[in-house]
N, C-alpha and C positions, 0 to 999 in steps of 0.2 A: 504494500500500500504506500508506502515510504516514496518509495520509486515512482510512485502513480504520482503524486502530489508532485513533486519534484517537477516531474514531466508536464504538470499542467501550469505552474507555476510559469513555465519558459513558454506557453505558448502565448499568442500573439491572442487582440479579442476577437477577431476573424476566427481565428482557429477554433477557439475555444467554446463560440457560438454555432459554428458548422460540428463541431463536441457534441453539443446538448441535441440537436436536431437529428444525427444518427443515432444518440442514444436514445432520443424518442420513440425512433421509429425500431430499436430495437426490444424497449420496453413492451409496445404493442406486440411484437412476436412473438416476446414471449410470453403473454400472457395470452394468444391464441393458445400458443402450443399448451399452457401450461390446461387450461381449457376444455383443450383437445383431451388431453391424458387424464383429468381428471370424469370428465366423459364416459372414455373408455374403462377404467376403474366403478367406475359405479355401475356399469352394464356389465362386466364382468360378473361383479359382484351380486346382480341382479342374477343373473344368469345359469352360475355354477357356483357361486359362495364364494366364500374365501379364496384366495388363490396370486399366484406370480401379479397378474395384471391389477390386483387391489392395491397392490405398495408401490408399483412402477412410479407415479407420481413423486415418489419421495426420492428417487435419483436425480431428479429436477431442483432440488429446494437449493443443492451450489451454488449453481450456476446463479439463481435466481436472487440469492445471497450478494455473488460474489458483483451482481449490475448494479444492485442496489446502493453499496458501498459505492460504486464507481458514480453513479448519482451523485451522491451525497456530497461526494468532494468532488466533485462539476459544480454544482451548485452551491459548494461552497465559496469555492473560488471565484465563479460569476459574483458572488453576493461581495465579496471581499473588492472585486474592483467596478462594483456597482453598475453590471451589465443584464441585472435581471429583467 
């Protein structure tokens, strides 16, 4: 994370702005996908019980961790040189 900050720290507010806009658009992704998987978990579940495709969702929560963080400090940074 150290190295994230750093990294946004040096970019320009171009940069930083074109940042946030694919992180939006990656946000939305992933909140189809996540959607998608949690869909199929309950139809699963519907279906045959318990089973592999009940938890698959939960190999997703990383990733979905690891955006969110990356948010945070975009958006912190935008706030810090008052580009929100």
């Amino acid at each position: 994370m150290q190295s994230n900050d750093k990294q946004l720290t040096e970019l320009s507010d171009d940069e930083l702005l074109q940042q946030k806009k694919k992180l939006k658009s990656e946000k939305i992704s992933n909140a189809v996908i996540l959607g998608f998987m949690v869909g199929v978990a309950v139809f699963s579940t519907w279906r045959n019980g318990f089973g592999l495709f009940t938890f698959f969702p939960l190999l997703f929560v990383p990733f979905a961790l690891n955006h969110t963080k990356k948010v945070s400090a975009l958006e912190a940074e935008l706030r810090a040189r008052n580009l929100s």
